[in-house]
TORMARLO-912072 format. One record per residue (C-alpha): x, y, z. Coordinates in steps of 0.5 Angstrom, whole numbers, padded with zeros to 4 digits, always signed. Example, Ala and Ser with C-alpha at 12.3 -4.5 7.8 and 13.67 -1.06 7.14 Angstrom:
+0025-0009+0016
+0027-0002+0014
This chain:
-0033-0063-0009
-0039-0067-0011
-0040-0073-0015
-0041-0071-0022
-0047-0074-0026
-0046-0079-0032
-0047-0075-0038
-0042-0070-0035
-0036-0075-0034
-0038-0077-0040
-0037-0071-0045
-0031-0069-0040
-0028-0076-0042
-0030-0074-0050
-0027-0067-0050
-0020-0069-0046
-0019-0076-0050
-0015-0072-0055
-0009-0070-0050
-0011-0076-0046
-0012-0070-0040
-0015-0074-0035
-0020-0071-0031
-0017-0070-0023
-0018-0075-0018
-0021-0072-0012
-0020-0075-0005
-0025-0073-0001
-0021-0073+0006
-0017-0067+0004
-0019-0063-0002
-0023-0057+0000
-0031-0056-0002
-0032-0050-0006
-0035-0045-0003
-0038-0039-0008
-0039-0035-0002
-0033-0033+0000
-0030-0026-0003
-0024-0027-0008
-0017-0027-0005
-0014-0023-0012
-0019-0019-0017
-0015-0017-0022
-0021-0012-0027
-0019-0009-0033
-0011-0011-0032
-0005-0008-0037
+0002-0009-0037
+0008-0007-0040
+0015-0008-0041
+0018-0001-0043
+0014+0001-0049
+0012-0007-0050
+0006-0009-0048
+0005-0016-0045
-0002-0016-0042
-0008-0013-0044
-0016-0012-0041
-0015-0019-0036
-0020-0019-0030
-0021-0026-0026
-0021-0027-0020
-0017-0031-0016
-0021-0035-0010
-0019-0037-0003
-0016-0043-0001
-0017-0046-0008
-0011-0047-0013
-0012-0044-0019
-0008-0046-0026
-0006-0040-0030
-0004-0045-0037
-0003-0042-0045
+0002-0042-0050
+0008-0039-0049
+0009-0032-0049
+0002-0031-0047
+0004-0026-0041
+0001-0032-0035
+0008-0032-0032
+0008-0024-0033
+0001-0024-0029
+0003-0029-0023
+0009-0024-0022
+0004-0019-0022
+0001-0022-0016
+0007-0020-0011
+0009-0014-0015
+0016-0019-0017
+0015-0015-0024
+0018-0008-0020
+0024-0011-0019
+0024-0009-0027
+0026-0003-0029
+0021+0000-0033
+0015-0003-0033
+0009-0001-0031
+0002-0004-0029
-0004-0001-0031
-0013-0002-0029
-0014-0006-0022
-0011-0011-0018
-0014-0012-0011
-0012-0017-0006
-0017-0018-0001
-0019-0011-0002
-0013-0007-0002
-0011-0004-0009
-0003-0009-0010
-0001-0002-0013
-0003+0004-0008
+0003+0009-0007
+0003+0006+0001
+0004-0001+0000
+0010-0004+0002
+0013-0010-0004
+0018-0013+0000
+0012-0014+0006
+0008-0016+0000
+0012-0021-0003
+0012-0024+0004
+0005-0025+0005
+0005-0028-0002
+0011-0032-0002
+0014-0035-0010
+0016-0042-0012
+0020-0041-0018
+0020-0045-0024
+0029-0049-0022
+0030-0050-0015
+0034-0045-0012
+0036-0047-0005
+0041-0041-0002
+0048-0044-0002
+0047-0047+0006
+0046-0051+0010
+0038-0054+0009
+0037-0052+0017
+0040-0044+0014
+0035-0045+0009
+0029-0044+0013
+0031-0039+0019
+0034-0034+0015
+0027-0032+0013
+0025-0032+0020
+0030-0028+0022
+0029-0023+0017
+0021-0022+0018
+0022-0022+0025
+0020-0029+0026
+0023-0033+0032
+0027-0040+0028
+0026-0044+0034
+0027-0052+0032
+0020-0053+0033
+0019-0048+0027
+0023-0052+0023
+0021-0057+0024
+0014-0056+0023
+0016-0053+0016
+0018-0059+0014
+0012-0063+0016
+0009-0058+0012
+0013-0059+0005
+0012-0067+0007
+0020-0066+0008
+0022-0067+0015
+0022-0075+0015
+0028-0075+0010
+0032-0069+0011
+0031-0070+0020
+0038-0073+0021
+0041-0068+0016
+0039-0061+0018
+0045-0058+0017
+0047-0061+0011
+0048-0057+0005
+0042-0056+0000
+0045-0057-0006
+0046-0064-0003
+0038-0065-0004
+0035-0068-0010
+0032-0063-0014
+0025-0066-0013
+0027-0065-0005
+0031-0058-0007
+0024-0056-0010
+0020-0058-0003
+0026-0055+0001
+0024-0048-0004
+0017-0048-0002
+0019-0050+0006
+0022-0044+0006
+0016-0039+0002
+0012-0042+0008
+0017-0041+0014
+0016-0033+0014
+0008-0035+0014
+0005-0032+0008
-0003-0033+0006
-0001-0034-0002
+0004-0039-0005
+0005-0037-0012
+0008-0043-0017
+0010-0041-0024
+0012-0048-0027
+0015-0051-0020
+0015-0059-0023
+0018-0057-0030
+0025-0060-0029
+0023-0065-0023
+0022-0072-0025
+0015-0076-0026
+0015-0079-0019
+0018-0072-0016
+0012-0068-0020
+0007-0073-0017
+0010-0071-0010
+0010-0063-0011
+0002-0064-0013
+0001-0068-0007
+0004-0063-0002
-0001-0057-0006
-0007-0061-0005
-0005-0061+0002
-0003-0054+0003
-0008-0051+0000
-0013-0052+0007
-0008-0047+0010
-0006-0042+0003
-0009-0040-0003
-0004-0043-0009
-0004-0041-0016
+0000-0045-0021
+0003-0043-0028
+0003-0050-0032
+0006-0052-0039
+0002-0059-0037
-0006-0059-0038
-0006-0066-0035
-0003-0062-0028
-0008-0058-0029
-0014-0063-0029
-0010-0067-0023
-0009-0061-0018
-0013-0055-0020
-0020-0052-0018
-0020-0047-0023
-0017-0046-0029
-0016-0039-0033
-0013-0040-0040
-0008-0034-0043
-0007-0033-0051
-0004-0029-0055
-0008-0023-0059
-0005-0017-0062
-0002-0020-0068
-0007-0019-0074
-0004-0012-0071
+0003-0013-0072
+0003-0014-0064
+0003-0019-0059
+0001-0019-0052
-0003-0024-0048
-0010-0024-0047
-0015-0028-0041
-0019-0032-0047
-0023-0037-0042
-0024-0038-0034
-0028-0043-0030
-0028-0049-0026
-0022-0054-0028
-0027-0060-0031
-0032-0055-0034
-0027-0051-0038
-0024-0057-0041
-0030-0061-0041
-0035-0056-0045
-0029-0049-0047
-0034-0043-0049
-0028-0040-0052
-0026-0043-0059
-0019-0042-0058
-0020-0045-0051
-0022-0051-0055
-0017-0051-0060
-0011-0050-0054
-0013-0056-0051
-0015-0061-0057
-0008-0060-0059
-0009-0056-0065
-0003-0050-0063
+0000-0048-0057
């Protein structure tokens, strides 16, 4: 990323005083440089979701870049975590939704009759918002996903996982202890060790910080930014200033419909992280980040 001119921090600091979101620090030694050139890792073009007769999305296109961390933030009820479970075809587990418009990942349409959810869900693997470690042992944990998809769980497998979820260097005497016994803040790396053990390209996290404490939230922002060299990661988040700390792009969702008696979120506003919270070009991005709804 490169250094921003002075007018520019400037008018970033003025817009995002009133949240005190602070704009994110970037450490050159480990954050990826912005390419353009690179084909998005999700297109999504016109997207429309349902639930039943209910609907929960409409018209939303935003492409999703690769090896970057993209936030999805808004009000709630605004559809981002309906749209991230849309990703890896996690709605299906749904009775009676249905997906209409275009969602392509890396060029191959996510709804075509062909494609096969669970092998899906694999390459696009999913942090849920409480951390929910299986009811075994922290070695467990890891390889029976392994063992499902075919992969060898070999103690230098585990162990790789582990420094890759920063996680190896506290549990290492201790692998075959239960889960359960992990802080949640462990629990929750321990969750994303096992999202990377079965080798996914994507890693989607809808609201993986909201029941960690500050120091444990800080942790989990650490390991994104050095995952995001290996995986593409998106990120549904209630707290603007995570956003700012972590991401590279930030896609704002809101809620439309109502003069309608309806309500079903919509895509408001997408773009770099720091020029949509320094110079928002939708009025309701502004007035989400200012603090006056949502």
């Amino acid at each position: 990323m490169t250094d921003q001119p002075a007018a520019s921090q400037s008018a970033w600091s003025a817009a995002t005083a009133e949240v005190q979101v602070a704009p994110p620090e970037v450490s050159a030694q480990r954050w990826p440089i912005h390419r353009t050139d690179v084909a998005p890792a999700f297109r999504a073009s016109d997207l429309d979701f349902y639930y039943g007769d209910t609907q929960a999305l409409q018209g939303v296109s935003l492409d999703i870049r690769q090896n970057e961390i993209t936030a999805l933030i808004g009000p709630s009820g605004c559809g981002k975590s309906t749209f991230l479970r849309c990703l890896n075809r996690m709605n299906d587990l749904i009775p009676g939704t249905r997906v209409d418009g275009q969602l392509h990942f890396h060029g191959e349409d996510l709804y075509a009759s062909y494609v096969d959810a669970v092998d899906l869900r694999r390459r696009i693997g999913m942090v849920f918002q409480k951390p929910n470690p299986f009811p075994k042992s922290i070695r467990d944990n890891l390889t029976f996903g392994m063992k499902v998809n075919g992969i060898k769980p070999t103690d230098e497998r585990v162990e790789a996982v582990l420094r890759k979820a920063s996680l190896w260097d506290e549990v290492k005497d201790k692998l075959n202890r239960d889960a359960f016994a992990l802080s949640g803040g462990q629990q929750q790396r321990l969750c994303i060790a096992r999202a990377i053990a079965v080798e996914p390209e994507v890693i989607l996290m809808d609201e993986p910080c909201s029941a960690l404490d500050p120091i444990s939230t800080l942790a989990i922002e650490d390991l994104m930014k050095d995952l995001v060299r290996q995986y593409t990661i998106v990120i549904v988040t209630h707290n603007m200033q995570q956003a700012a700390r972590v991401s590279h792009r930030t896609a704002f969702f809101t809620v439309a419909g109502l003069e309608q008696g309806q309500r079903y979120g919509v895509l408001a506003e997408d773009g770099e992280t720091e020029a949509l919270f320094s110079a928002p070009k939708d009025p309701r991005t502004q007035d989400y980040i200012t603090g006056r709804f949502g």
